[in-house]
DSSP file (Angstrom, degrees, kcal/mol; ACC not computed):
  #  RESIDUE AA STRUCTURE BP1 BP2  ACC     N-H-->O    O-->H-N    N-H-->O    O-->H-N    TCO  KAPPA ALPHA  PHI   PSI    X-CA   Y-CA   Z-CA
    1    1 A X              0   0    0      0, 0.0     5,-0.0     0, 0.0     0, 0.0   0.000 360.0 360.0 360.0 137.5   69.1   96.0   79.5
    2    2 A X        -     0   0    0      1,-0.1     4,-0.4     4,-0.0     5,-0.0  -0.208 360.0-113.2 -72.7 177.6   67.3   99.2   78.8
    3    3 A X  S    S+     0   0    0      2,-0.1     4,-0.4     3,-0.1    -1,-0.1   0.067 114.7  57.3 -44.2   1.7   69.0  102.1   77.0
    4    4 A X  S  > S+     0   0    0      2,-0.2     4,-2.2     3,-0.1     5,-0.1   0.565 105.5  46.9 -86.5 -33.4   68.8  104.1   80.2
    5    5 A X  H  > S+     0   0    0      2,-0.2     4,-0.9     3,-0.1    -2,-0.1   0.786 108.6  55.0 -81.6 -24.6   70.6  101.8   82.2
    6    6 A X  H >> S+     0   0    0     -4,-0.4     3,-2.5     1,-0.2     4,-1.3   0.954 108.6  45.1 -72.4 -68.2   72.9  101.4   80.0
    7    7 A X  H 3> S+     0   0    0     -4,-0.4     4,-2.3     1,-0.3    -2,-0.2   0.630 113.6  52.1  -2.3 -57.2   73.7  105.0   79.8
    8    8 A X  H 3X S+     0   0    0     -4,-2.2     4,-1.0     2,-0.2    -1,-0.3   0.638 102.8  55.4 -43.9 -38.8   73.6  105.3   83.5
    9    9 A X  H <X S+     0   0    0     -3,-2.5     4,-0.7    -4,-0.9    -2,-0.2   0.873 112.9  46.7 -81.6 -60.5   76.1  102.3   83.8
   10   10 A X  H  X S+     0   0    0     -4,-1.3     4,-1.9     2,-0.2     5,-0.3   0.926 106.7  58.9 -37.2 -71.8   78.5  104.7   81.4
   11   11 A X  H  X S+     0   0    0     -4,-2.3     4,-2.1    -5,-0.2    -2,-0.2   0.841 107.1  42.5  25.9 -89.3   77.8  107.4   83.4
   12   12 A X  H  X S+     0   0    0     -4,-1.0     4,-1.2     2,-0.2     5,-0.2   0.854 108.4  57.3 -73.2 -33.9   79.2  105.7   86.5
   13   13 A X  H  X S+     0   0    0     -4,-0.7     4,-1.6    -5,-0.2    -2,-0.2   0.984 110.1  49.7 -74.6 -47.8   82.4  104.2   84.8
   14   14 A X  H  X S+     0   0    0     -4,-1.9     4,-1.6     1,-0.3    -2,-0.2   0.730 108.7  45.8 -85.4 -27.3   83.4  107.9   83.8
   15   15 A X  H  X S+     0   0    0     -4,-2.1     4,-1.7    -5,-0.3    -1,-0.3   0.697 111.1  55.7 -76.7 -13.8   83.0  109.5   86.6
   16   16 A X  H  X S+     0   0    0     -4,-1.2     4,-1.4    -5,-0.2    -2,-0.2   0.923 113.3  42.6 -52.9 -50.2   84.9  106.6   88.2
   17   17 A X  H  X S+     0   0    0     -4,-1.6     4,-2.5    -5,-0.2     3,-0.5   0.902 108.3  56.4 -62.0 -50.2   87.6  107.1   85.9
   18   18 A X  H  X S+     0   0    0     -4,-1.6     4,-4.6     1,-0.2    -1,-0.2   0.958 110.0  47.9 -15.8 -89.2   87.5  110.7   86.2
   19   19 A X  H  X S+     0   0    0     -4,-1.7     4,-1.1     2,-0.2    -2,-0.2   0.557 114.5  41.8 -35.2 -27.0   88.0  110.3   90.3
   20   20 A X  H >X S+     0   0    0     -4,-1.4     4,-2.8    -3,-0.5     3,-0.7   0.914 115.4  53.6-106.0 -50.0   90.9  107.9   90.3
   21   21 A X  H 3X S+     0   0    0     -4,-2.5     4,-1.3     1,-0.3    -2,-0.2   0.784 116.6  37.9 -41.0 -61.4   92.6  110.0   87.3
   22   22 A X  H 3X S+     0   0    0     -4,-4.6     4,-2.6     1,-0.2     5,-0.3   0.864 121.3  45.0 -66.6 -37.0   92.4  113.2   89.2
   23   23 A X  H <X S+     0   0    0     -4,-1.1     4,-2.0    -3,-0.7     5,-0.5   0.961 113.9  51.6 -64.2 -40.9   93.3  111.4   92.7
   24   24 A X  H  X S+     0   0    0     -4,-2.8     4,-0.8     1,-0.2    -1,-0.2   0.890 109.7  46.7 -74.8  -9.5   96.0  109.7   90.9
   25   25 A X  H  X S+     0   0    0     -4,-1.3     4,-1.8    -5,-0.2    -1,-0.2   0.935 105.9  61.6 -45.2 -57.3   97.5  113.1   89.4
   26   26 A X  H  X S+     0   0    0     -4,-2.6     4,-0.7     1,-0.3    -2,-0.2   0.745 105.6  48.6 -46.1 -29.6   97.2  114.7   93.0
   27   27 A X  H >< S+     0   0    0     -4,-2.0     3,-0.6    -5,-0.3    -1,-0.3   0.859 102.8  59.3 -98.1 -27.5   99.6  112.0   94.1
   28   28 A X  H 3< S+     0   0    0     -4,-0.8    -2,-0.2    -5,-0.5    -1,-0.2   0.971 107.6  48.6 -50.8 -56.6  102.0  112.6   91.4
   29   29 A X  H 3< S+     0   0    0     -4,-1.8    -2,-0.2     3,-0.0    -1,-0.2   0.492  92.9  88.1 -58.4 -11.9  102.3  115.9   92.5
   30   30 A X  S << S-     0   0    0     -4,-0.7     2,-0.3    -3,-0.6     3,-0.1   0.615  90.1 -30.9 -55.2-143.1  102.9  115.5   96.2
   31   31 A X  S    S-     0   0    0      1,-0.2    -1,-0.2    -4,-0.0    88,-0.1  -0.735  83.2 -81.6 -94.4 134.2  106.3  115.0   98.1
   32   32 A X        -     0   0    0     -2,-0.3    32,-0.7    -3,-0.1     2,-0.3   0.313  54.6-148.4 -55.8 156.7  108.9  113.3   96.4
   33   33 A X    >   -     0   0    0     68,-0.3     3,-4.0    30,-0.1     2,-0.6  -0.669  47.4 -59.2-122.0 163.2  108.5  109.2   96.6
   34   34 A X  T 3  S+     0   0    0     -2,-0.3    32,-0.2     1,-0.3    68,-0.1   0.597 118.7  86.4 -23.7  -6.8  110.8  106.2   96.6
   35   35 A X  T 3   +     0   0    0     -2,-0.6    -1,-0.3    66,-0.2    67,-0.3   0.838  65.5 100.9 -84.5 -28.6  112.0  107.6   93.2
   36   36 A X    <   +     0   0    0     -3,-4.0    30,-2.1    65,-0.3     2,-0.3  -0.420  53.1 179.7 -69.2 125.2  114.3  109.7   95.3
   37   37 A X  E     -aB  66 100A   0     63,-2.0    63,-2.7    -2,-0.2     2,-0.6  -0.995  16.8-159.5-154.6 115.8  117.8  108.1   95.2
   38   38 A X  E     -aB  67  99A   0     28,-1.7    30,-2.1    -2,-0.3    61,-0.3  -0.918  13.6-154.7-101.5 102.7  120.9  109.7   97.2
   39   39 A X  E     +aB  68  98A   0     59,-1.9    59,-2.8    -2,-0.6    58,-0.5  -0.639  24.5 174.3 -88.5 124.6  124.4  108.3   95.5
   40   40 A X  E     -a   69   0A   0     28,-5.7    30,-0.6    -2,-0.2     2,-0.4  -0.927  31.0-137.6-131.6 170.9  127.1  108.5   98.2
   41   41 A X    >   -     0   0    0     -2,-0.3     3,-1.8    28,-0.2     7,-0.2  -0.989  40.2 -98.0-121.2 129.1  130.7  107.4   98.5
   42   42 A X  T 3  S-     0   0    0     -2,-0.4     5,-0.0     1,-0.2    27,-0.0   0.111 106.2  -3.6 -44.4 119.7  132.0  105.7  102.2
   43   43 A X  T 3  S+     0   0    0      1,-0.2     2,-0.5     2,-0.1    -1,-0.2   0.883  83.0 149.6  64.7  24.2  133.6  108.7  103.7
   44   44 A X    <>  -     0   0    0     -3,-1.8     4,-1.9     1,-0.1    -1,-0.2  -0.927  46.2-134.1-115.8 146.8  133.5  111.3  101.5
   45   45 A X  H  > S+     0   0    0     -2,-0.5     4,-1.1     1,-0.2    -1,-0.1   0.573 101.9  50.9 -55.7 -29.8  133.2  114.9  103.3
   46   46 A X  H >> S+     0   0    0      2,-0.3     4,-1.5     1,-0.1     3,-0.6   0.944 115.1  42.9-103.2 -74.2  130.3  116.4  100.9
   47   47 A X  H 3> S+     0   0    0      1,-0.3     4,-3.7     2,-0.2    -2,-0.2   0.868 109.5  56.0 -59.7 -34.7  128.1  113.3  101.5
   48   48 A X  H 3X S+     0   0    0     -4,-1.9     4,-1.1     1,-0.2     5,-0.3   0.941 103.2  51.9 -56.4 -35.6  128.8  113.2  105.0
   49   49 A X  H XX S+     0   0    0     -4,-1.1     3,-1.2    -3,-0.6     4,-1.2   0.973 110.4  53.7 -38.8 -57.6  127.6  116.8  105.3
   50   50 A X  H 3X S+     0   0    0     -4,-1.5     4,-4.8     1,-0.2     3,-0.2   0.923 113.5  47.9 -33.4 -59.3  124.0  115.3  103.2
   51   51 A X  H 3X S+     0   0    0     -4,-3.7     4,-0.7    -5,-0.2    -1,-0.2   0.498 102.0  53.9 -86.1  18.3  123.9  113.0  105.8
   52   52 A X  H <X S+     0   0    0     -3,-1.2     4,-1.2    -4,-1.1    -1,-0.2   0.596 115.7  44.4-106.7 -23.5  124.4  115.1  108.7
   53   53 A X  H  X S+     0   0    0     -4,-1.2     4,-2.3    -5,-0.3    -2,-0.2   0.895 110.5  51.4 -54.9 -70.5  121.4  117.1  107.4
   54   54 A X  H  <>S+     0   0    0     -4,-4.8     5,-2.8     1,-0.2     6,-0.4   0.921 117.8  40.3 -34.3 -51.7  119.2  114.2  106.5
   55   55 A X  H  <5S+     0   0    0     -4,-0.7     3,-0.2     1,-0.2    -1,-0.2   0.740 115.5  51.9 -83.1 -41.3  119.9  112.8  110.2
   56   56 A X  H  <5S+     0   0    0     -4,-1.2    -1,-0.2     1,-0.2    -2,-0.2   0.667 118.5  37.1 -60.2 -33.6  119.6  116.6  112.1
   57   57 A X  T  <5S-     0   0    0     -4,-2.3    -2,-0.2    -5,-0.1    -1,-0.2   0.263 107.0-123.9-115.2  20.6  116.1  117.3  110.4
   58   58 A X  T > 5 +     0   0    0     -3,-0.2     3,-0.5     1,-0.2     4,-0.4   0.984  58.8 151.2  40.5  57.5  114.7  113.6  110.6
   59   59 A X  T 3 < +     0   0    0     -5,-2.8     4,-0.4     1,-0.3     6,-0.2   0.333  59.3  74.1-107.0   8.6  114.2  113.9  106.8
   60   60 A X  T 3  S+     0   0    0     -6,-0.4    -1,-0.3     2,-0.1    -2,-0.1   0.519 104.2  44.6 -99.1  -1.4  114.8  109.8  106.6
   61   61 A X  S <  S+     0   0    0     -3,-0.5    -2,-0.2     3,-0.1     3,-0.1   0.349 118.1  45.4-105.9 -12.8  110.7  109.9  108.3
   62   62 A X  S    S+     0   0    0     -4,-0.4     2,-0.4     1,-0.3    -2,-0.1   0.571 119.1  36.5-102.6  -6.8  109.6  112.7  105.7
   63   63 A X        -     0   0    0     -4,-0.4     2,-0.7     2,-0.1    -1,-0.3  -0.998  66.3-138.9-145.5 155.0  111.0  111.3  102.8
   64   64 A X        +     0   0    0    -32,-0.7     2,-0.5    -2,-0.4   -28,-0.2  -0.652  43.7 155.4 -92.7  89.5  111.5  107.9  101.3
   65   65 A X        -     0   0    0     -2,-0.7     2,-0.5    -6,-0.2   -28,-0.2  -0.906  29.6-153.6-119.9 137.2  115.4  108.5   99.8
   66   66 A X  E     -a   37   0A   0    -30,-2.1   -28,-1.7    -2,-0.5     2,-0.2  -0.947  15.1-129.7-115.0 160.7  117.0  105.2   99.5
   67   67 A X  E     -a   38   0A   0     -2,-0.5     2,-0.4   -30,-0.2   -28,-0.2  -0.560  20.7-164.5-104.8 113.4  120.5  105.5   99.8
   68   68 A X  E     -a   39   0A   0    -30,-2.1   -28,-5.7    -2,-0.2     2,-0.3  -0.992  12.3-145.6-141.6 147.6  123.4  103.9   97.1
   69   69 A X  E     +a   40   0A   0     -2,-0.4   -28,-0.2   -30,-0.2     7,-0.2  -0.659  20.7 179.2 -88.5 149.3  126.9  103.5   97.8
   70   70 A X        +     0   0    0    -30,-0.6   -29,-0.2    -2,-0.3    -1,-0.1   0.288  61.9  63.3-118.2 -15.6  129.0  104.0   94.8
   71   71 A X  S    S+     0   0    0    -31,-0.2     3,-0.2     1,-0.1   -30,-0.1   0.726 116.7  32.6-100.6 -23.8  132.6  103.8   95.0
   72   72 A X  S    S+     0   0    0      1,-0.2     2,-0.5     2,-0.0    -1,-0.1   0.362 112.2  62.4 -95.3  14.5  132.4  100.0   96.2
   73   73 A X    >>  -     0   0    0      1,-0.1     3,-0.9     2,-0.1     4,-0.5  -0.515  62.6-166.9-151.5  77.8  129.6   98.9   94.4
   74   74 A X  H >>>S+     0   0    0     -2,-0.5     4,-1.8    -3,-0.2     3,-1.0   0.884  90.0  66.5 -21.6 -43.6  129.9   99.1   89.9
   75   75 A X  H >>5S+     0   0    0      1,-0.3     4,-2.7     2,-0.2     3,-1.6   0.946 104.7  36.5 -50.7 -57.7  126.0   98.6   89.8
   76   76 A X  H <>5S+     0   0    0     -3,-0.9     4,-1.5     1,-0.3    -1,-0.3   0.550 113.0  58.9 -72.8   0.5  125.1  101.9   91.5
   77   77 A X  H <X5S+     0   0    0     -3,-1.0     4,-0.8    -4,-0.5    -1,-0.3   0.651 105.4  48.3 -98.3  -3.0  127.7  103.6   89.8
   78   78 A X  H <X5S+     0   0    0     -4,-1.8     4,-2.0    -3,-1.6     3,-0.5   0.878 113.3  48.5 -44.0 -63.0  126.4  102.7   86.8
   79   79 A X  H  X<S+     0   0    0     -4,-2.7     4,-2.1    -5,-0.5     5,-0.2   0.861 107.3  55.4 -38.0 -48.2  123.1  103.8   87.9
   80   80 A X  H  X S+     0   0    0     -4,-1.5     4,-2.7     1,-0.3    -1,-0.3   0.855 113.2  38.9 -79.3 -35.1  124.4  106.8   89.1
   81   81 A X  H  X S+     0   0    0     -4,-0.8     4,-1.9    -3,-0.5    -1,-0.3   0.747 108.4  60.1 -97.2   2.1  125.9  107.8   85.7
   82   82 A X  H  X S+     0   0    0     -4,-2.0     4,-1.1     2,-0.2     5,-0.3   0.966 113.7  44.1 -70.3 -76.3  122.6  106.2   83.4
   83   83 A X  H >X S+     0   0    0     -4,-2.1     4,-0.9     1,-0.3     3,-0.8   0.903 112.7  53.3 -46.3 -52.4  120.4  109.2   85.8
   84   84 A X  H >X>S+     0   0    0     -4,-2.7     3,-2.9     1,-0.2     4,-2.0   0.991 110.3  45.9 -61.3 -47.8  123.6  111.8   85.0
   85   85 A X  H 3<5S+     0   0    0     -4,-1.9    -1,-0.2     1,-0.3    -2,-0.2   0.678 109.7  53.3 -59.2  -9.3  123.2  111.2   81.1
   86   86 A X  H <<5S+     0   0    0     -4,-1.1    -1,-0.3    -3,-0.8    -2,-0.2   0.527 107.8  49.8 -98.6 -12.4  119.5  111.6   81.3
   87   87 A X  H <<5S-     0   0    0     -3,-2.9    -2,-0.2    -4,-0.9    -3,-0.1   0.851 114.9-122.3 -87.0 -40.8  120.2  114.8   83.0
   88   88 A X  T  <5 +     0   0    0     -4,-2.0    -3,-0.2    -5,-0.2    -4,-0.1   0.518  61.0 154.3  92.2  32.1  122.6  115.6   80.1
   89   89 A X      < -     0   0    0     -5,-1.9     2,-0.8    -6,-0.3     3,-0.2  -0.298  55.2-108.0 -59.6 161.4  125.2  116.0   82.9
   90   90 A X    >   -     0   0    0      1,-0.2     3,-1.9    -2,-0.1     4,-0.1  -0.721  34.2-161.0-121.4 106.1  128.8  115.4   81.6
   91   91 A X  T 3  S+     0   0    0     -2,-0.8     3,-0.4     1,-0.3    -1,-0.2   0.486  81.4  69.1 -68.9  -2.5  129.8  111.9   83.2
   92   92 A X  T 3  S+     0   0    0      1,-0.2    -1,-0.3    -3,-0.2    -2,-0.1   0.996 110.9  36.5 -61.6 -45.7  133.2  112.0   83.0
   93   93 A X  S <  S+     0   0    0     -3,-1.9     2,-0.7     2,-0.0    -2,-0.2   0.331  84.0 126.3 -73.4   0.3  133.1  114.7   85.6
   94   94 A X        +     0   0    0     -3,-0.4   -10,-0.1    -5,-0.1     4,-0.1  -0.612  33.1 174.3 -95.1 111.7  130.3  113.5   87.7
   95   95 A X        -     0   0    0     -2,-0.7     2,-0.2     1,-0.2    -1,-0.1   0.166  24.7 -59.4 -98.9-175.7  131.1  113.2   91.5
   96   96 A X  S    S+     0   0    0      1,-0.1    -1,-0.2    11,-0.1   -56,-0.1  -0.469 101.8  53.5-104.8 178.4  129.0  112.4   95.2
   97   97 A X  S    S+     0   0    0    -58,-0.5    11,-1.1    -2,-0.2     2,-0.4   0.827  72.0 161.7 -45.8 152.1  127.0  113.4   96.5
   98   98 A X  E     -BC  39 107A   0    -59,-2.8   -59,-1.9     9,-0.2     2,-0.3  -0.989  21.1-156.0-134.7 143.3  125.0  113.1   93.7
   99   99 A X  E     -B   38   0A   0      7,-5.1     2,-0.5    -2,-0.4   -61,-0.2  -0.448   8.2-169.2-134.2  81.3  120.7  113.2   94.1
  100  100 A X  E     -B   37   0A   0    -63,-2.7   -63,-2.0    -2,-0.3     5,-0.3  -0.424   0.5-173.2 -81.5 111.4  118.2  111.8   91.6
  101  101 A X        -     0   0    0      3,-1.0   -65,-0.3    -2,-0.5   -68,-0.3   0.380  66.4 -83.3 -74.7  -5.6  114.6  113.1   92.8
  102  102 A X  S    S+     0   0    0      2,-0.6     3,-0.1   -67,-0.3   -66,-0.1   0.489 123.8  19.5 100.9  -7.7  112.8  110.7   89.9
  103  103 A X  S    S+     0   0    0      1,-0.5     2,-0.2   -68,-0.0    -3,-0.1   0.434 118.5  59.0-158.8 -18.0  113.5  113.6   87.0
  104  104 A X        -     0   0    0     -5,-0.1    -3,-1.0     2,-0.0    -2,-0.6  -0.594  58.8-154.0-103.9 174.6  116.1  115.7   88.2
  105  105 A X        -     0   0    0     -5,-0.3     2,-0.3    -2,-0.2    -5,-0.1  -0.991   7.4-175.6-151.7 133.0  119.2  115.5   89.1
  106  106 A X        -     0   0    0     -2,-0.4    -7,-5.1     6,-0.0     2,-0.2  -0.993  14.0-155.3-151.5 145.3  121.2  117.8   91.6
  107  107 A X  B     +C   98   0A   0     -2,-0.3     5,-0.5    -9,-0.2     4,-0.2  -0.474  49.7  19.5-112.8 179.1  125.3  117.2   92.4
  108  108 A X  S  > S-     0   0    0    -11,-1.1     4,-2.3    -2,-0.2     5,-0.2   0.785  89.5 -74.6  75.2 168.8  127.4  118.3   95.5
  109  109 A X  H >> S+     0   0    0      1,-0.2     4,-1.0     2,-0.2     3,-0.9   0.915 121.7  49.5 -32.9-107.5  126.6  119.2   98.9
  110  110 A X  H >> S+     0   0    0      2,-0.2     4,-1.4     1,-0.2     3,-0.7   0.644 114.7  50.5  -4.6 -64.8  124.9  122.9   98.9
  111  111 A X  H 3> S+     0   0    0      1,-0.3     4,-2.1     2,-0.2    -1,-0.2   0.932 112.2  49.0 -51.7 -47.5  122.4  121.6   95.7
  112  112 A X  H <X S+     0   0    0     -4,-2.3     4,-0.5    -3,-0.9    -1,-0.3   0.732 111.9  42.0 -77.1 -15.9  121.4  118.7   97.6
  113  113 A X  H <X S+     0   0    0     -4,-1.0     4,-0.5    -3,-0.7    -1,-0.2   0.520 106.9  57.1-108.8  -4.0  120.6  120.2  100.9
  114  114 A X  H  X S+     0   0    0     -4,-1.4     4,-0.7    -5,-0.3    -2,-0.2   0.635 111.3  58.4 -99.0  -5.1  118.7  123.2   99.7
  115  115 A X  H  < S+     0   0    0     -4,-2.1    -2,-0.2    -5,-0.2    -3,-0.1   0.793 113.4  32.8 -50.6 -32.6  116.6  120.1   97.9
  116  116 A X  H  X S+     0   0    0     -4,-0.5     4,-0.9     1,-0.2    -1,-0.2   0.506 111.2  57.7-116.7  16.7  115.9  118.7  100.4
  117  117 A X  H  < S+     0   0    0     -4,-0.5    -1,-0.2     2,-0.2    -2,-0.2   0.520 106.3  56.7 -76.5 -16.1  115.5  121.7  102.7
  118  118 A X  T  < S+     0   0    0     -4,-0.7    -2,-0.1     2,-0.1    -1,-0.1   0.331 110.0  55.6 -82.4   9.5  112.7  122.9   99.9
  119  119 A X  T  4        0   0    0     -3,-0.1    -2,-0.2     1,-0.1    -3,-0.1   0.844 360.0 360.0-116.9 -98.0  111.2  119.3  100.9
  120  120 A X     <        0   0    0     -4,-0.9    -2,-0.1    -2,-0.0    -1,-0.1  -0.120 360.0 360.0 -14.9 360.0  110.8  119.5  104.5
């Protein structure tokens, strides 16, 4: 192999690298992903409100938010208060609806639907 081909060969690998780095940036930056996680409790007034929003602006086909129940279910309320300490929220206090976007963290009704009205 020549020193030109190799060179060439270099070349091409860094401009590969280049291209999927910058595409894969671009995609960081989009519209919020599967990282988006809505903690709700069965029948409480504030989340039904969330979900009367979600369900009125067909925001379950523009965003991927999966959905965790919390008052029956220890795991996600774990979950739900590991994401509030990372916020440096103060979990004794920390209610539904509650809405982890993958770095933030936003509590009660009002927060959570001008998030995801700033989504739409």
């Amino acid at each position: 192999m020549t020193k030109k081909s190799l060179n060439l060969i270099i070349l091409i690998a860094f401009v590969t690298i280049v291209i999927v780095g910058t595409l894969f940036m671009f995609n960081k930056t989009s519209a919020p992903t599967s990282g988006t996680i809505l903690y709700y409790g069965q029948q409480c007034p504030h989340c039904i409100k969330v979900e009367e929003f979600i369900k009125n602006n067909n925001l379950d086909t523009k965003i991927q938010i999966t959905k965790k129940e919390i008052w029956y279910n220890q795991a996600n309320a774990a979950e739900m208060i590991n994401k509030a300490n990372i916020c440096g929220l103060p979990t004794a206090t920390v209610g539904v609806p509650f809405l982890w976007d993958g770095t933030k963290c936003y509590t009660g009704d009002t927060d959570i639907i001008n998030w995801l009205a700033s989504n739409l």
